[in-house]
C-alpha positions in Angstrom: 0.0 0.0 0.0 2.9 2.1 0.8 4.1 1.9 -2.9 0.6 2.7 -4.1 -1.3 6.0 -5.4 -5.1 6.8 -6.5 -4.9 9.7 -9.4 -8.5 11.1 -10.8 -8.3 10.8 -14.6 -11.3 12.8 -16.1 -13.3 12.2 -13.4 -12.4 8.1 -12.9 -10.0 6.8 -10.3 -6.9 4.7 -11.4 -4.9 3.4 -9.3 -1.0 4.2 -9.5 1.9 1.4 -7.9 5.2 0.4 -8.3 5.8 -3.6 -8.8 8.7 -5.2 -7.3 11.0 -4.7 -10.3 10.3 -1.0 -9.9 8.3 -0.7 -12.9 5.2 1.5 -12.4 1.8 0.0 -14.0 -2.0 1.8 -13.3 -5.3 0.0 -13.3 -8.6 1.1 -13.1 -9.9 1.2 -9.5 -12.8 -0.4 -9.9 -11.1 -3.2 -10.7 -9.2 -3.6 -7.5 -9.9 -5.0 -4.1 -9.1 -2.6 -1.2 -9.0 -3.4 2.2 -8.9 0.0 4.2 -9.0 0.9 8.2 -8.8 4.2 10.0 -10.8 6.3 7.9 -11.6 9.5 10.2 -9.4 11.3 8.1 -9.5 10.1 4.4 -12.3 7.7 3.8 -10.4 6.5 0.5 -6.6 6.4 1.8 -7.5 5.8 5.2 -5.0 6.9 8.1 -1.0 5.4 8.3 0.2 4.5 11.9 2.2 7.9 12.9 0.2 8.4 15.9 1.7 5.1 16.8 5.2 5.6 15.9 4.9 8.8 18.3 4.9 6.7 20.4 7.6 4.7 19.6 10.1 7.1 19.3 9.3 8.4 22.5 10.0 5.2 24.2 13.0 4.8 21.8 14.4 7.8 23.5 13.6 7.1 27.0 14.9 3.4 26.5 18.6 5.2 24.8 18.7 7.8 28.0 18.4 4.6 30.5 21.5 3.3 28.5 23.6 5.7 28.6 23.1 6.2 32.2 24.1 2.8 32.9 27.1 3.0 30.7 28.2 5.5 32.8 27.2 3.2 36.4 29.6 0.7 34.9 33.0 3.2 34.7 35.9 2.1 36.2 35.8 4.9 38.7 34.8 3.1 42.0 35.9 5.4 45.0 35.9 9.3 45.3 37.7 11.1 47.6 39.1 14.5 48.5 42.3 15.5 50.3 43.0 18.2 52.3 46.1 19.0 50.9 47.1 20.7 47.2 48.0 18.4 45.1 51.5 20.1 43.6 51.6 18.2 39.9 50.3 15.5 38.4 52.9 13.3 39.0 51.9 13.4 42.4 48.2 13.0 42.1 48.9 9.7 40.0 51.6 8.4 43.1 48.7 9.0 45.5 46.1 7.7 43.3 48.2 4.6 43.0 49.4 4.3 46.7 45.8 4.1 47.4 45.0 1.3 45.2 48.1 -0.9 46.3 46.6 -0.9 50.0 43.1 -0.8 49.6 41.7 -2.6 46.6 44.5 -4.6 44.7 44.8 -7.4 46.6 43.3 -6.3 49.8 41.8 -9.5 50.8 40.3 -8.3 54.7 37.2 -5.9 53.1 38.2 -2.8 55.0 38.8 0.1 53.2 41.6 2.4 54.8 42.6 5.8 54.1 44.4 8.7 57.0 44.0 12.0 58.0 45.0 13.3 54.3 41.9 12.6 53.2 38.8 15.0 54.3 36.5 12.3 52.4 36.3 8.6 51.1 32.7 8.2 49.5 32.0 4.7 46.9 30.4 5.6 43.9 26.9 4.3 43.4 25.6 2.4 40.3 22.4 3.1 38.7 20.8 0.0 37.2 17.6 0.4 36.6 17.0 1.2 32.8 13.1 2.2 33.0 10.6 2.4 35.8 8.1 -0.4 36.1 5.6 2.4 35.5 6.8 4.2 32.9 7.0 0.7 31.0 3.9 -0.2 31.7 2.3 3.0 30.9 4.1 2.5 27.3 2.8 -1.1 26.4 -0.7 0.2 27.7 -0.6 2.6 25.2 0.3 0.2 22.4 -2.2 -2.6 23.1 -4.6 0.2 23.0 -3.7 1.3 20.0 -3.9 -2.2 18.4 -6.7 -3.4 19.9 -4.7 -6.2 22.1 -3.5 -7.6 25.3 -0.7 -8.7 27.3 -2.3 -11.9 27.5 -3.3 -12.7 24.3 0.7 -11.6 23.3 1.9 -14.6 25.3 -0.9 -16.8 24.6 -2.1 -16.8 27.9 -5.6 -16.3 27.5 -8.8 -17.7 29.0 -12.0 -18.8 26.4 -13.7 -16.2 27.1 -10.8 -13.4 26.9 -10.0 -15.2 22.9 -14.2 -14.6 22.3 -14.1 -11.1 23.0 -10.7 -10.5 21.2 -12.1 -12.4 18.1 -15.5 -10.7 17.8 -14.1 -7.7 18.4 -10.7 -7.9 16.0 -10.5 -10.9 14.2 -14.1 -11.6 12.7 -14.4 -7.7 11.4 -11.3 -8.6 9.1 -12.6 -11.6 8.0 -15.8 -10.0 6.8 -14.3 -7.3 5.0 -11.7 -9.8 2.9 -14.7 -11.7 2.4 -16.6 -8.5 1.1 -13.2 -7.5 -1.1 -12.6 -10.8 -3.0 -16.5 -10.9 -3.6 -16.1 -8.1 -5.9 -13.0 -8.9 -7.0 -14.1 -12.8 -7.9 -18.1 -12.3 -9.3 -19.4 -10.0 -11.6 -22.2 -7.4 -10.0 -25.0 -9.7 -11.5 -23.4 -13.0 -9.8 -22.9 -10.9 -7.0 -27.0 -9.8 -7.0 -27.8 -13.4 -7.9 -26.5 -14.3 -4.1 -22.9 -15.7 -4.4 -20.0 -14.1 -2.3 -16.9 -15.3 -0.6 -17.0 -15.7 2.5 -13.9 -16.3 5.0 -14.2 -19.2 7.7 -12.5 -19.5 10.7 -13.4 -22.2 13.3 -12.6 -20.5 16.7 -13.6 -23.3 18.4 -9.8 -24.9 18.1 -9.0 -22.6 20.6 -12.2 -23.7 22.9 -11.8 -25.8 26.1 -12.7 -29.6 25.3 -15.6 -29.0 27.7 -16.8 -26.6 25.4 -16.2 -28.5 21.7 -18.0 -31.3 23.2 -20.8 -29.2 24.0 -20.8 -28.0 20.7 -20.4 -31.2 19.3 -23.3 -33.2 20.5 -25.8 -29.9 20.8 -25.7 -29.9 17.1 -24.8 -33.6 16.9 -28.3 -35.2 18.3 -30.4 -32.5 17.1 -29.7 -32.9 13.1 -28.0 -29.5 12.9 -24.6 -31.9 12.4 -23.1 -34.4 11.0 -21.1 -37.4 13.0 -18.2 -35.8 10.8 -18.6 -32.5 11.4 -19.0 -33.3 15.0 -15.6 -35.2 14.9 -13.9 -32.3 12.8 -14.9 -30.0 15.8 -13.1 -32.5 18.3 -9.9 -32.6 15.9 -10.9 -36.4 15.2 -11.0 -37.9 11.5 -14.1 -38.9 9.5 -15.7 -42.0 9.9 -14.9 -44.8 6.9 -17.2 -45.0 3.9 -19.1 -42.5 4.4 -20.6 -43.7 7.6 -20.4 -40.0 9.4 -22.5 -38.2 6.4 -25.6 -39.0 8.0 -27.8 -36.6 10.1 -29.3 -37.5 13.7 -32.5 -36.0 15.8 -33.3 -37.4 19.3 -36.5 -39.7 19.5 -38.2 -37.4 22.1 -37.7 -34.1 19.8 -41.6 -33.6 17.8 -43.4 -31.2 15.3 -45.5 -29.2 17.4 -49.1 -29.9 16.8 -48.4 -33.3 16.1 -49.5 -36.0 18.7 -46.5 -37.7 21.0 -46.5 -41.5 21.1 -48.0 -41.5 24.3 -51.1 -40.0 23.0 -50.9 -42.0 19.7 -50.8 -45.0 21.7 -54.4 -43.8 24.0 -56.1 -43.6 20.7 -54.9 -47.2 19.0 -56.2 -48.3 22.8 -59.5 -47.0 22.0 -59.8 -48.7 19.6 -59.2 -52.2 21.0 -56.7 -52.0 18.1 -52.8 -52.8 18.5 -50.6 -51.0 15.8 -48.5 -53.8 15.4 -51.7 -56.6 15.2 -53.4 -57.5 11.9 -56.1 -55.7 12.8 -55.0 -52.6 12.4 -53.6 -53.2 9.1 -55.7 -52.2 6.3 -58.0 -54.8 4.4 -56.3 -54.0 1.1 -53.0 -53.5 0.1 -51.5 -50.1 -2.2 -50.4 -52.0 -5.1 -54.3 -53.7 -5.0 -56.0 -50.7 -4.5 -53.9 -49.0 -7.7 -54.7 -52.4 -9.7 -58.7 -52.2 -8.9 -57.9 -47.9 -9.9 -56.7 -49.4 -13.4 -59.1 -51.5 -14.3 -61.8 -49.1 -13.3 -60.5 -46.4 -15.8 
């Protein structure tokens, strides 16, 4: 997109890139599929992420300050003091500075640190380590997975059910609608497309489900004939049955038509009757292929 331009031509939009070899080639807009987000500002280029990358750079620089400030924590310089004498050149100073490290820190094995009355003050330097505060960082990653719409969690895939739900109705499934909207007009023709077909993108979130939940899934639509035995197994990451076995569509005995009669009531009225279903006598006196014959010969 970045490589891209829209130019008006006499009143129709082409659309202006570069290809890989660095050629430039246009083609009509129309023609082309275009995916777009952001659009408060331009509702045909969209928006680019600089608001982000404000934000980047700024923790860019914080994050170089921290460095350098711990580059200087690691100097050689350990120990600071201050005599109470002039030092007369610097032949001396270095004598002194060495003295001091002969007796005190090369090979000084008790842990005491000595120095006399020469010196007015002996202080240690202190190292700063820390290279950003827990809040500052935190404030920073706040800002980003606000900015792209996700969490800490779902970063390091530890996420509950119900945290992936929200995160894919919310994120995921929009983008999957709008590719599916874009290669529909870039695949069918506007009559195919007003004759009903379209593409549409699939994803089946329940991988990431609990098994509690797949199984749920599985036989709710499994015993109720809104699935398949395969398509039930496919949810459960289990292979088809053989020979088309698992093709077949299920609905629990108990499950009726409202308005029709349940076979407790359908067996009050064969009772009435004196009449078992099952008994000759509630078969009928004539059979269908005798009752078309005696139809035939009457015509």
């Amino acid at each position: 997109p970045d490589s891209c331009e829209i130019v008006d031509v006499y009143g129709q939009l082409w659309l202006k890139y570069e290809t890989g070899d660095g050629q430039k080639q246009i083609i009509e807009y129309e023609l082309c599929g275009h995916l777009r987000t952001m659009q408060n500002k331009s509702t045909l280029m969209g928006e680019n992420n600089a608001p982000f990358k404000k934000v980047a750079a700024l923790y860019e620089q914080d994050l170089d300050k921290s460095m350098e400030k711990l580059a200087a924590s690691e100097s050689p310089v350990q120990w600071v003091g201050q005599l109470n004498a002039p030092i007369l050149d610097d032949d001396a100073l270095k004598e002194e500075q060495d003295r001091l490290n002969r007796l005190n820190l090369k090979g000084n094995k008790t842990g005491t640190f000595l120095y006399d009355n020469r010196y007015t003050r002996m202080d240690q330097v202190s190292k700063e380590t820390s290279i950003m505060s827990p809040d500052d960082i935190k404030q920073m990653e706040n800002m980003a997975y606000s900015y792209w719409g996700v969490g800490e969690k779902l970063l390091q895939n530890a996420y509950t059910e119900d945290e992936w739900n929200g995160f894919y109705q919310s994120r995921i499934e929009p983008i999957l609608i709008q590719i599916g909207e874009v290669l529909t007009k870039v695949v069918f023709s506007r009559n195919q497309i007003m004759d009903g077909n379209a593409v549409e993108m699939a994803s089946n979130r329940l991988q990431y489900a609990s098994i509690k939940s797949r199984i749920d899934v599985a036989f709710g639509t499994y015993d109720r004939g809104m699935a398949t035995m395969d398509s039930s197994l496919d949810i459960l990451n289990l292979p088809p049955l053989p020979n088309g076995e698992g093709a077949h569509r299920y609905i629990r005995g108990e499950y009726r038509q409202e308005g029709t009669p349940a076979k407790s009531e359908r067996k009050e009225e064969n009772d009435d009757t004196g009449n078992d279903p099952g008994s000759d006598a509630a078969k009928p006196d004539i059979s269908a292929r005798e009752l078309r014959d005696k139809e035939k010969d009457r015509v």
